[in-house]
C-alpha positions in Angstrom: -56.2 -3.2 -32.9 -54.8 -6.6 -32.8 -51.9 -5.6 -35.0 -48.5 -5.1 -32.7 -46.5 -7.7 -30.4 -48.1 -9.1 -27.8 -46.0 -10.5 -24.5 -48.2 -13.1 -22.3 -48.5 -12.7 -18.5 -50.5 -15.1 -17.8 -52.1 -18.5 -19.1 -54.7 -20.3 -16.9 -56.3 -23.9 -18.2 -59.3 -25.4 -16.2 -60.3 -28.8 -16.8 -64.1 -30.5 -16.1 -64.2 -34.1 -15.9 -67.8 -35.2 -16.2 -67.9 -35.8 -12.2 -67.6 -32.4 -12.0 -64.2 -32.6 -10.7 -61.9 -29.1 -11.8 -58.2 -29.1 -12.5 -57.1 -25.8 -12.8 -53.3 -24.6 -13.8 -51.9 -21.5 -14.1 -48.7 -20.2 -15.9 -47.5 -16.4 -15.2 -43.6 -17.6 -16.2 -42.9 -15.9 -19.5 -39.7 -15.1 -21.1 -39.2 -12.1 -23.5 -38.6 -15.0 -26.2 -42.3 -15.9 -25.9 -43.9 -12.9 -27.9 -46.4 -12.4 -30.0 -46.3 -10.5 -33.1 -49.5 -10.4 -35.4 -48.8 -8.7 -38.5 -51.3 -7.0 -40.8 -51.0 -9.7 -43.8 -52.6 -12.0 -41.3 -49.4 -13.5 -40.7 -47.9 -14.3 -37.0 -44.7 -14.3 -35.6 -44.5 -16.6 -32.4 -41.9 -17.3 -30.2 -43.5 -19.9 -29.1 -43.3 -21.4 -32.5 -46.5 -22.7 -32.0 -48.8 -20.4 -34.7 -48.0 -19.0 -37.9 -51.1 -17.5 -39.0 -54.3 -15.7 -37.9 -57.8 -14.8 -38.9 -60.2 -12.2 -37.4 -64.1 -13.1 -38.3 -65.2 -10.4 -40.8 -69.3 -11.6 -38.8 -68.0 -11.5 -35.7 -65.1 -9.3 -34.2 -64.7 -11.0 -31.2 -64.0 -14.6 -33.0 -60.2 -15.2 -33.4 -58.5 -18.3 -35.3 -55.6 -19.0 -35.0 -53.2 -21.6 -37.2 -50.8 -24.0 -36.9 -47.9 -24.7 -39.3 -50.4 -28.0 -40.8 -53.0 -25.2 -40.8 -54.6 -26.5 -38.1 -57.5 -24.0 -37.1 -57.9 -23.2 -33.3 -61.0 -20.4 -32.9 -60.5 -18.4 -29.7 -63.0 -15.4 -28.5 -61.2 -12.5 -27.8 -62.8 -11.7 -24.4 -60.8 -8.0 -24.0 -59.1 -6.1 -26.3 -57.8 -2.6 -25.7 -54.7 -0.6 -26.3 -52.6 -2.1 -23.3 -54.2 -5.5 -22.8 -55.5 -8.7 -24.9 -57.2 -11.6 -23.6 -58.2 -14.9 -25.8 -60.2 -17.9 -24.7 -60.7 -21.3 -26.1 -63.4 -23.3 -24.9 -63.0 -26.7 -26.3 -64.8 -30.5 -25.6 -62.7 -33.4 -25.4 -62.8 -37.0 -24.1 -60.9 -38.2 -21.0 -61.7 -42.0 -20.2 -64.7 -42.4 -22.4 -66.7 -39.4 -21.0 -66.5 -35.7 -21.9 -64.0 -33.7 -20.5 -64.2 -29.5 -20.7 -61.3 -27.5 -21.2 -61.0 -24.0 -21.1 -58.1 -22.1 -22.0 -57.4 -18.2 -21.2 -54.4 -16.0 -22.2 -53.5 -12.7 -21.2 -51.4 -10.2 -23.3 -50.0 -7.1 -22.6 -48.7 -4.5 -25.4 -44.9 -4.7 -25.9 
């Protein structure tokens, strides 16, 4: 169901700083350049030029990977997936002035 081009409507990242203090942004400014197309050789075509390849977990169909062009893996969790609408997140751990810093990342597809 994945297969097809994707235009996103709407990105939101939320930051946790240990203190417990939240950043949250929010990006619903897309241009028709910034499709998605994932192709059924597992290949990607991005106008974002960000991700050239993808993986679907064969265990787990809700675990998506995506890939940079150094084949850089970034696992997402396809929260929704339908006909009309896709959303990814990415829940990843970093550190921001020595302590641990939360980020979570969600994207929202619609069919093009």
């Amino acid at each position: 169901m994945i297969i097809g081009k994707w235009q996103p409507v709407l990105s939101v990242s939320e930051g946790v700083e240990a203190n417990g203090k939240r950043t949250v942004k929010n990006n619903s400014k897309f241009s028709s350049n910034d499709i998605m197309q994932f192709n059924a050789d597992g290949s990607i075509i991005d106008g974002g030029q960000l991700y050239f390849s993808y993986s679907l977990d064969p265990n787990n169909d809700k675990a998506l990977s995506l890939f940079d062009g150094g084949n850089y893996e970034r696992k997402f969790e396809i929260a929704q997936l339908d006909k009309a609408t896709m959303k990814i997140v990415i829940r990843e751990t970093d550190q921001y002035k020595g302590e641990p810093f939360y980020i979570i990342w969600t994207m929202v597809f619609k069919r093009k």
